[in-house]
TORVO-823212 format. One record per residue (C-alpha): x, y, z; residue number from 1. Coordinates in Angstrom, 2 decimals. Example, Ala and Ser with C-alpha at 12.3 -4.5 7.8 and 13.67 -1.06 7.14 Angstrom:
! TORVO-823212
+---------+---------+---------+-----+
!       X !       Y !       Z ! num !
+---------+---------+---------+-----+
!   12.30 !   -4.50 !    7.80 !   1 !
!   13.67 !   -1.06 !    7.14 !   2 !
+---------+---------+---------+-----+
This chain:
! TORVO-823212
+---------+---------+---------+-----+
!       X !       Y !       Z ! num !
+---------+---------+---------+-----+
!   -6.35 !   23.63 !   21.69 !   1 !
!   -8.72 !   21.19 !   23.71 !   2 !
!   -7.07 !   19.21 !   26.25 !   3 !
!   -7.72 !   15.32 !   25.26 !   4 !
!   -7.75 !   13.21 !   28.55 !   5 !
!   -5.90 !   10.67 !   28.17 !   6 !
!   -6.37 !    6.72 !   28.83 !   7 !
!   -4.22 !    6.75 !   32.63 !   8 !
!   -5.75 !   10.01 !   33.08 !   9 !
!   -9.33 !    8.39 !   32.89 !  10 !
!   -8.12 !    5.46 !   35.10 !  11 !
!   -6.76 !    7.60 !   37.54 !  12 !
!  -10.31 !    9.30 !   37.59 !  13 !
!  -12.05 !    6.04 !   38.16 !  14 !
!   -9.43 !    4.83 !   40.52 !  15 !
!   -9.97 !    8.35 !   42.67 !  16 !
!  -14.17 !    7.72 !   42.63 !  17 !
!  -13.96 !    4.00 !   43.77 !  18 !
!  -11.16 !    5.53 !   46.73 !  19 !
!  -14.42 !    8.05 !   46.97 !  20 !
!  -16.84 !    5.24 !   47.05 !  21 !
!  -15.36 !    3.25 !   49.74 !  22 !
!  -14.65 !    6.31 !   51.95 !  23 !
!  -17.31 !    7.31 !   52.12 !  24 !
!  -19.33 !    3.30 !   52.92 !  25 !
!  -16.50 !    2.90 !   55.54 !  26 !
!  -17.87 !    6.04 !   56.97 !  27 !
!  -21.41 !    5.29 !   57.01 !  28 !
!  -20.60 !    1.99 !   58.67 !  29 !
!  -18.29 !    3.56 !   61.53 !  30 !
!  -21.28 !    5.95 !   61.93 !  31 !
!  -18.36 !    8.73 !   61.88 !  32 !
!  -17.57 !   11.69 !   59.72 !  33 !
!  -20.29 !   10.94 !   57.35 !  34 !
!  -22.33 !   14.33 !   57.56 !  35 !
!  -24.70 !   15.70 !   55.34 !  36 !
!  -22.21 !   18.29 !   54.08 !  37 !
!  -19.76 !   15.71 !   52.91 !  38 !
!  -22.28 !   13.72 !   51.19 !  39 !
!  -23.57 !   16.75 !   49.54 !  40 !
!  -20.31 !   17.41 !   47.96 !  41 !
!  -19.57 !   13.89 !   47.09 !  42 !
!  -22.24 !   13.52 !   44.56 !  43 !
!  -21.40 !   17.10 !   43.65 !  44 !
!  -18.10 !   16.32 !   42.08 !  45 !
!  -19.39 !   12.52 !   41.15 !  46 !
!  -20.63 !   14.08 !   37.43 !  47 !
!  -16.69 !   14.88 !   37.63 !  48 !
!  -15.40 !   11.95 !   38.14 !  49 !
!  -17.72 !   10.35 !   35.71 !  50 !
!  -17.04 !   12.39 !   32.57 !  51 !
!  -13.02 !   11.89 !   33.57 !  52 !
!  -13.77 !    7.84 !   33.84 !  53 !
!  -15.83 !    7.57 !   31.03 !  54 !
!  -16.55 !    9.99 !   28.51 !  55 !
!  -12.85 !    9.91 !   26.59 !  56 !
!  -11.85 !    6.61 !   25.08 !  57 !
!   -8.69 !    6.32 !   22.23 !  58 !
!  -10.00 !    2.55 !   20.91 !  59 !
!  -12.73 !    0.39 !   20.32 !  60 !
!  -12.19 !   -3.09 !   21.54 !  61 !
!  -14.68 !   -6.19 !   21.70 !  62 !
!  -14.65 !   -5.35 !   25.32 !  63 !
!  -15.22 !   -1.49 !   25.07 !  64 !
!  -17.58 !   -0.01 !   23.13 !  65 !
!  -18.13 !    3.53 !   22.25 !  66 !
!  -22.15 !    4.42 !   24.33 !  67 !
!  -23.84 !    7.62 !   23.87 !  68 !
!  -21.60 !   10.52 !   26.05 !  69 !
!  -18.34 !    9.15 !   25.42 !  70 !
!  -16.01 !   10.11 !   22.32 !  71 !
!  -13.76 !    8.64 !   20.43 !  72 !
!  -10.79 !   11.19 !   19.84 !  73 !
!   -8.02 !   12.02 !   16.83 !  74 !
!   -4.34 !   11.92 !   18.75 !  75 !
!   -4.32 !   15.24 !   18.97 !  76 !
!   -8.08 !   15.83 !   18.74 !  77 !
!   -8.69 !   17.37 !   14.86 !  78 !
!  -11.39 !   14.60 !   14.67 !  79 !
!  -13.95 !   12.99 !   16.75 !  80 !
!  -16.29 !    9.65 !   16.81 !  81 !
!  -19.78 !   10.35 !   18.73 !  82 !
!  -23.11 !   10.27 !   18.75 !  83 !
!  -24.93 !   13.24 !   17.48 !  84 !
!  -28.97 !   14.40 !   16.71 !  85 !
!  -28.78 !   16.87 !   14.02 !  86 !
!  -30.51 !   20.23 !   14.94 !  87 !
!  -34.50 !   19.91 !   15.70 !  88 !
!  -34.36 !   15.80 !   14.90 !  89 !
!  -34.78 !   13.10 !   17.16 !  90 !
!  -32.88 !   11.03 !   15.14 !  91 !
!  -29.18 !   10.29 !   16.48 !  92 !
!  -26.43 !    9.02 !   14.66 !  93 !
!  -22.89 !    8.18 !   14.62 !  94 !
!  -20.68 !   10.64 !   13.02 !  95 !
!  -16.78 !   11.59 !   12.42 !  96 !
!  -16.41 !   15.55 !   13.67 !  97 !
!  -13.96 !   17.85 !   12.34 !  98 !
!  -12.76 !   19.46 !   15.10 !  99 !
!  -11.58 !   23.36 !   13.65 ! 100 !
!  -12.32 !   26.60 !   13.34 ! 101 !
!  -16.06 !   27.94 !   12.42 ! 102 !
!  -15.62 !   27.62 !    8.89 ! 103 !
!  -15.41 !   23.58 !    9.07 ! 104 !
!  -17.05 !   22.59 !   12.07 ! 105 !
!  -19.24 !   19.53 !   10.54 ! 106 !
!  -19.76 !   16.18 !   10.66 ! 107 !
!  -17.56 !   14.81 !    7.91 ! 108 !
!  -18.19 !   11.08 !    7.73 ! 109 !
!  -21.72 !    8.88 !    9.18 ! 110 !
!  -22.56 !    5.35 !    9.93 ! 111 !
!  -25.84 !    5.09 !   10.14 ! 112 !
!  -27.29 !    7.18 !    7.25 ! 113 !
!  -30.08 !    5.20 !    6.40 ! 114 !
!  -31.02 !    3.94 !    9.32 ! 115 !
!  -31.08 !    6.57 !   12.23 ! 116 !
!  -31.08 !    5.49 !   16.16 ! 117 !
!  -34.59 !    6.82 !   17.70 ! 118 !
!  -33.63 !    6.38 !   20.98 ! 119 !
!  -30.18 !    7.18 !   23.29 ! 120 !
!  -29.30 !    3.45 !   24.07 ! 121 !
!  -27.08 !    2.71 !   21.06 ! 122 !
!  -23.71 !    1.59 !   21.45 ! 123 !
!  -20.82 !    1.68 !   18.59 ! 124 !
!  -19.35 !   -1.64 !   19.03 ! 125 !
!  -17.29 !   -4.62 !   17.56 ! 126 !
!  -19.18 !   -7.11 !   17.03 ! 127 !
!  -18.52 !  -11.45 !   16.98 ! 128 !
!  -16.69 !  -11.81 !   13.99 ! 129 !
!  -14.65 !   -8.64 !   14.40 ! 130 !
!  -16.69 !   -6.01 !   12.46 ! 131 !
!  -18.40 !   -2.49 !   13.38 ! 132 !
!  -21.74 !   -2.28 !   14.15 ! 133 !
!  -24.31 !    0.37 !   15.35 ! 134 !
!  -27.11 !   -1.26 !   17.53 ! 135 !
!  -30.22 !    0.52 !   18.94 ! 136 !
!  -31.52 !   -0.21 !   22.57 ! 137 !
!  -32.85 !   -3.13 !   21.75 ! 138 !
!  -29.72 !   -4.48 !   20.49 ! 139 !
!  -31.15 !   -4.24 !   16.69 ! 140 !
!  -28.18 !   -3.90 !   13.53 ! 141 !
!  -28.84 !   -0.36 !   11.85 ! 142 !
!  -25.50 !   -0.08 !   10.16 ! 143 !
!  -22.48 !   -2.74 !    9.74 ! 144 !
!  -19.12 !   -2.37 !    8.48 ! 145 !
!  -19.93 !   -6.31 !    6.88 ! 146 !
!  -16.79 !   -7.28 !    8.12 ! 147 !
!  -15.55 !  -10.83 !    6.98 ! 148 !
!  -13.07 !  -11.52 !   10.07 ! 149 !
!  -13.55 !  -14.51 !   11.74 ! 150 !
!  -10.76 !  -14.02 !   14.52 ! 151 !
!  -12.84 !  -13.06 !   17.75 ! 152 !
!  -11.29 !  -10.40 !   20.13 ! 153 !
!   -8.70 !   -9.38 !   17.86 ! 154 !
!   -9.75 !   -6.42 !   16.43 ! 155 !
!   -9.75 !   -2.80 !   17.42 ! 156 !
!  -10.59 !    0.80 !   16.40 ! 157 !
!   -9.01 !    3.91 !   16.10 ! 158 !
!   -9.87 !    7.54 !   14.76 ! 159 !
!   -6.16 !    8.92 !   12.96 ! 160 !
!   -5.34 !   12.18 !   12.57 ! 161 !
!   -5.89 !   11.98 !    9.25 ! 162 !
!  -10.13 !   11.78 !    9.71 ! 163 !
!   -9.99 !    7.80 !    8.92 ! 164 !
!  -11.57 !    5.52 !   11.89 ! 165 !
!   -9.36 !    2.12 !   10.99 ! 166 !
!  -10.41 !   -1.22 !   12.15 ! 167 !
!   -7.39 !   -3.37 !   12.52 ! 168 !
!   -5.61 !   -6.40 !   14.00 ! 169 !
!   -4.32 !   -5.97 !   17.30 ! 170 !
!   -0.59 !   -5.72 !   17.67 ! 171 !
!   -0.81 !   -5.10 !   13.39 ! 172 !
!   -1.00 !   -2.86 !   11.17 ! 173 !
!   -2.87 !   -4.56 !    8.60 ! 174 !
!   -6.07 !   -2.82 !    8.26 ! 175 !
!   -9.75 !   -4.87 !    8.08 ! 176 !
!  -11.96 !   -1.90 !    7.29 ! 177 !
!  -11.92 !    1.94 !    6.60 ! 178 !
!  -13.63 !    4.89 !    6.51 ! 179 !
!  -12.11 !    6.39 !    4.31 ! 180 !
!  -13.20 !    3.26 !    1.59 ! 181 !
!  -16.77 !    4.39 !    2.20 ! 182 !
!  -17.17 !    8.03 !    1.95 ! 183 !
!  -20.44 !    9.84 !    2.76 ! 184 !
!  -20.78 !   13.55 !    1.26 ! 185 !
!  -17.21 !   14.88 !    2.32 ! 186 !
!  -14.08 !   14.08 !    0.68 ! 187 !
!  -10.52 !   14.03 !    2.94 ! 188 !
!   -6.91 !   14.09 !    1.58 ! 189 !
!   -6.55 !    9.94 !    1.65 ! 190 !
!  -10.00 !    9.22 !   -0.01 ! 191 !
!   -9.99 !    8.21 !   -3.36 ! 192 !
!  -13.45 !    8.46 !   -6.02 ! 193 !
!  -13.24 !    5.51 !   -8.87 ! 194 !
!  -13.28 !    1.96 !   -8.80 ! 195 !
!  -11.13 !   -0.98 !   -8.13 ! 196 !
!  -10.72 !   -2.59 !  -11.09 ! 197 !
!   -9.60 !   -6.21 !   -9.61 ! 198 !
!  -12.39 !   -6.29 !   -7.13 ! 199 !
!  -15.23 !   -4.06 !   -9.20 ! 200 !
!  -15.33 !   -2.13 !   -5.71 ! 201 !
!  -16.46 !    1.79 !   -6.21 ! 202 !
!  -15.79 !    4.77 !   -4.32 ! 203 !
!  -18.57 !    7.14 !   -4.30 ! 204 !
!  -19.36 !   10.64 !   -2.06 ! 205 !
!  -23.42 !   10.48 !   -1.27 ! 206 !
!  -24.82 !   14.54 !   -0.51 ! 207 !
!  -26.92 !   14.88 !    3.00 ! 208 !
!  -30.69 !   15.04 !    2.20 ! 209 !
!  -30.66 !   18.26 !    3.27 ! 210 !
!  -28.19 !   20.76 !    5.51 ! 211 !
!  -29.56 !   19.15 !    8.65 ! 212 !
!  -30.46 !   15.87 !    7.63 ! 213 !
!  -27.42 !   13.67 !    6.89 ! 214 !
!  -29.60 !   10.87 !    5.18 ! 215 !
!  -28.54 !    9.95 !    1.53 ! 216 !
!  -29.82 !   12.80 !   -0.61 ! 217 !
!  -30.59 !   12.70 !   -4.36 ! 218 !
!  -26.67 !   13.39 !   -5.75 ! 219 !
!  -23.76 !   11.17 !   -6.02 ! 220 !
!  -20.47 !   11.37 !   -8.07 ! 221 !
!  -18.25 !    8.98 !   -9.02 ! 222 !
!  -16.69 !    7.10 !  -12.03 ! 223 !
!  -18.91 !    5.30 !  -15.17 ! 224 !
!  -17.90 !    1.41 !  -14.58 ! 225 !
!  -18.39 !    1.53 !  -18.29 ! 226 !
!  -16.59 !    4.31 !  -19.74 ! 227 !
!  -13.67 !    4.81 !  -16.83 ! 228 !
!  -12.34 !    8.56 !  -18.67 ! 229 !
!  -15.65 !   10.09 !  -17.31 ! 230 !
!  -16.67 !   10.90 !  -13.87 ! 231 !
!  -20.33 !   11.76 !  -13.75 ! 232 !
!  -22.38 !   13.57 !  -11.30 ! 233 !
!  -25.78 !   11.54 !  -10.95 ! 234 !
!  -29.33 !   13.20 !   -9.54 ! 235 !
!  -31.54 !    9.97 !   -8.52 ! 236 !
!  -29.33 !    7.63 !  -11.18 ! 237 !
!  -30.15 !   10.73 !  -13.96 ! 238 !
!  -26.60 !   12.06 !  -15.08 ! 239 !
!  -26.33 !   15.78 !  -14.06 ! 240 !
!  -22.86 !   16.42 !  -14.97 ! 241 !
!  -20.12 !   14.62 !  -16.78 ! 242 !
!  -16.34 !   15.35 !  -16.76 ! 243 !
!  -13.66 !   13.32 !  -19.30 ! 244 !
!  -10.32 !   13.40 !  -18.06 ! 245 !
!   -7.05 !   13.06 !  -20.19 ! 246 !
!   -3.59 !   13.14 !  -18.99 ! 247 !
!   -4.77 !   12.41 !  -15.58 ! 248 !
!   -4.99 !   15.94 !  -14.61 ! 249 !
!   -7.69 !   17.90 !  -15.97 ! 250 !
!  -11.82 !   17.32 !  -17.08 ! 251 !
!  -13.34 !   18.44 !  -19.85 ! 252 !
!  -16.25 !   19.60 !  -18.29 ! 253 !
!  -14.34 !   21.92 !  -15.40 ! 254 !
!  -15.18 !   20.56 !  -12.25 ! 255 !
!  -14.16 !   23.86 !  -10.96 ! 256 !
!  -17.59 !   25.19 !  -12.26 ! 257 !
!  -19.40 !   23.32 !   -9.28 ! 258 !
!  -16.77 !   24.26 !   -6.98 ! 259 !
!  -17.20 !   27.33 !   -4.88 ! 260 !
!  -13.55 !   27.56 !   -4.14 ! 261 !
!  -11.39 !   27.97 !   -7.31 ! 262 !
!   -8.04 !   27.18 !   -5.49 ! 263 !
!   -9.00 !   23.67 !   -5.02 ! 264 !
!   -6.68 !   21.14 !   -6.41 ! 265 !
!   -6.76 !   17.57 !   -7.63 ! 266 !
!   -6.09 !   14.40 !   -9.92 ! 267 !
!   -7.24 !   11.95 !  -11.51 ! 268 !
!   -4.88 !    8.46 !  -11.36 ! 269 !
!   -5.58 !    5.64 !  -13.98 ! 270 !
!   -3.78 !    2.69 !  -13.30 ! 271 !
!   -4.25 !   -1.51 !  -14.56 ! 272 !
!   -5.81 !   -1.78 !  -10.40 ! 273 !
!   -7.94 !    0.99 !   -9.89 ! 274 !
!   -9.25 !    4.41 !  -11.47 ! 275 !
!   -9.69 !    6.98 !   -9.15 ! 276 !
!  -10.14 !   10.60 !   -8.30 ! 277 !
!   -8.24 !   12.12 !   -5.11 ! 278 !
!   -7.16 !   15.83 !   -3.33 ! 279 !
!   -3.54 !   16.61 !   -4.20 ! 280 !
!   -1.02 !   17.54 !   -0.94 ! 281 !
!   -1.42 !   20.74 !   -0.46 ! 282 !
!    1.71 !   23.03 !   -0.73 ! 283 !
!    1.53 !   24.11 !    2.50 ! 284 !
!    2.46 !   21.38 !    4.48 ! 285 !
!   -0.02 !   23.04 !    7.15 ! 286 !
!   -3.12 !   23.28 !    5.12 ! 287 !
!   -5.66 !   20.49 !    5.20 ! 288 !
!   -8.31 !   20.09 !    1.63 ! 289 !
!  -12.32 !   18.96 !    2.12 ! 290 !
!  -14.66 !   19.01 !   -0.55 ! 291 !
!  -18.20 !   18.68 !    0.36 ! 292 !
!  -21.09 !   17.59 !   -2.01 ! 293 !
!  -24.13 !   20.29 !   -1.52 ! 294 !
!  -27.65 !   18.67 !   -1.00 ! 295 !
!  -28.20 !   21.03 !   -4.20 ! 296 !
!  -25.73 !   18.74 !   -5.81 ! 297 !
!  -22.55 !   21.58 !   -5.91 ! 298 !
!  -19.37 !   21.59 !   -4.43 ! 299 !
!  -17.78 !   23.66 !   -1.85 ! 300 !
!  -14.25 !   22.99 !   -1.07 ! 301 !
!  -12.46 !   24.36 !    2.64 ! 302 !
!   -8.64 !   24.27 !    3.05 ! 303 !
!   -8.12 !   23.95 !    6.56 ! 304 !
!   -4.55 !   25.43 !    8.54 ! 305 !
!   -2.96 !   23.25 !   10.96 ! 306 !
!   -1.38 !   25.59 !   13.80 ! 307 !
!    2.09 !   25.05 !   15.10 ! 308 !
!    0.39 !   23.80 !   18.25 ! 309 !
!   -0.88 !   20.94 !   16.62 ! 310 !
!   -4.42 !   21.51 !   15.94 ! 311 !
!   -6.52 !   23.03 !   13.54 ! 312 !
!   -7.44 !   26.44 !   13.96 ! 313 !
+---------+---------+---------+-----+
C-alpha cells in the first residue's frame, strides 16, 4: 500500500530544507566549505525536500489551500483530492480518485464539470464566508460549493475514507457541505438518489460527456418530483428509462438490465423526509460497491475488496 506522508512528516521536511537553506548562506558568507560539489547536490535533493514539504496535505483550511501538485489524501489513502487533465485535454480539473486496483482506478467525484481550469494556477480553497471554491489564475470562481456560512476561519476540509470530502466546523462534527450530496456520474455506499421532501433538494448522478471528458453528458437518473414510486433515467430531459418501485426493494422495470454486473445490490427507502435510492452494505464487510453511469447512458457496477492491510487492492 502507498505510504501517505504524514502532516509532522512534511514539517520535518520543511524544517530539514530551511536547516539546508541557512547552511548553506552561512557558508557562502564565511567564504568556506561552499564548493561547487555541495551546491550541486543541494539543489539535487531540493525537488526532495519540496514534494516532502508540500505536496501531501490531510485538510483544507482558510489558510491552506489545496494548489496544483499537492493532494489531498483518504486516512489511509483509498481516495484522493487533486488536480487532474484528462488524457489529450488541456483542460484541468478537480477530482476525487479512487485509489485501487486496475479495475477502479477513476476519478469518482468532480468540481468543476462545467467549467474546466485552462491554465495550472488554480487553487482549491475556502473561501470568505467558509465555502469551497475552485479559482483559475486569475483568481476567477469556476465552481462553488454556495456555502451559506458566515463564520470566517472556521471551517475546514477533509477527504474520509469513505470517498466523501466534508466541509465542517472546526473542533465539530457538524457538517456544512458534502460531496456525497452532489454526486457526479459515480455512486458510493453513503450517497443517496431521490429528493428531500422538506427542503425539495434532489440527488441526481450526471454521466461524463464522454470516457475522457468528465463534462455533464446527455444522461441523468434520479427520482420524478411528481410521481416519487418512479425513478427515471432522462437523455437531454427525454425519459429513457423508468423503474416503479414497491415494497422498497425492487423496480418494475429491472434496473439490473442496464447494469453490467448482476450481483449488484440495492434499495429504495421512502420515508415522510426524503425518497431515495442507495447501495446496500455489502456482505462482506471487506467489499466496497460503485455504480457508474456510462456516457452511453448504462450502468456498470465494481465491488471493490478492502485488504487486511488497509487498502484497497
Amino acid at each position: 500500500m502507498h505510504t501517505v506522508p504524514t502532516q509532522s512528516e512534511s514539517d520535518k521536511a520543511l524544517k530539514l530544507l530551511l536547516k539546508a537553506i541557512s547552511f548553506l548562506a552561512a557558508s557562502i558568507a564565511k567564504q568556506r566549505y561552499c564548493t561547487m560539489t555541495s551546491v550541486i547536490l543541494f539543489f539535487s535533493f531540493l525537488p526532495c525536500f519540496c514534494l516532502l514539504a508540500t505536496a501531501a496535505t490531510n485538510s483544507i483550511t482558510p489558510t491552506q489551500p489545496l494548489t496544483n501538485g499537492q493532494i489531498l489524501y483518504s486516512p489511509n489513502n483509498y481516495f484522493q483530492l487533486k488536480f487532474f487533465n484528462p488524457s489529450e485535454s488541456k483542460n484541468r480539473f478537480v477530482g476525487i480518485w479512487c485509489c485501487t486496483n486496475s479495475f477502479m482506478n477513476r476519478f469518482v467525484w468532480v468540481a468543476n464539470r462545467e467549467k474546466p481550469l485552462t491554465d495550472f494556477g488554480g487553487v482549491f480553497a475556502i473561501q470568505n464566508g467558509g465555502g469551497l471554491v475552485v479559482l483559475d489564475g486569475m483568481k476567477k470562481a469556476l465552481w462553488s460549493s454556495n456555502t451559506l456560512y458566515v463564520m470566517n476561519n472556521s471551517s475546514v476540509a477533509e477527504l474520509l475514507d469513505s470517498g466523501n470530502l466534508v466541509l465542517r466546523e472546526v473542533n465539530s462534527v457538524r457538517v456544512i457541505w458534502q460531496s456525497f450530496d452532489h454526486p457526479s456520474d459515480t455512486f458510493i455506499l453513503g450517497m443517496k438518489v431521490g429528493i428531500n421532501l422538506r427542503t425539495g433538494e434532489t440527488w441526481t448522478l450526471r454521466s461524463w460527456r464522454n470516457d475522457t471528458d468528465p463534462a455533464p453528458g446527455s444522461f441523468t437518473f434520479g427520482i420524478d418530483p411528481q410521481s416519487l414510486n418512479q425513478f427515471f433515467i432522462w437523455r437531454r430531459s427525454i425519459p429513457y428509462w423508468r423503474g416503479i418501485f414497491w415494497n422498497g426493494t425492487a423496480f418494475s422495470s429491472p434496473l439490473f438490465d442496464l447494469i453490467t454486473v448482476s450481483s449488484f445490490n440495492y434499495s429504495i427507502i421512502s420515508s415522510e423526509d426524503e425518497v431515495y435510492f442507495t447501495i446496500l452494505n455489502p456482505t462482506d464487510i471487506d467489499s466496497y460497491s460503485f455504480l457508474v453511469m456510462k456516457p452511453e447512458g448504462t450502468f456498470e457496477s465494481f465491488e471493490i475488496n478492502i485488504g487486511r492491510g488497509g487498502g484497497f487492492w
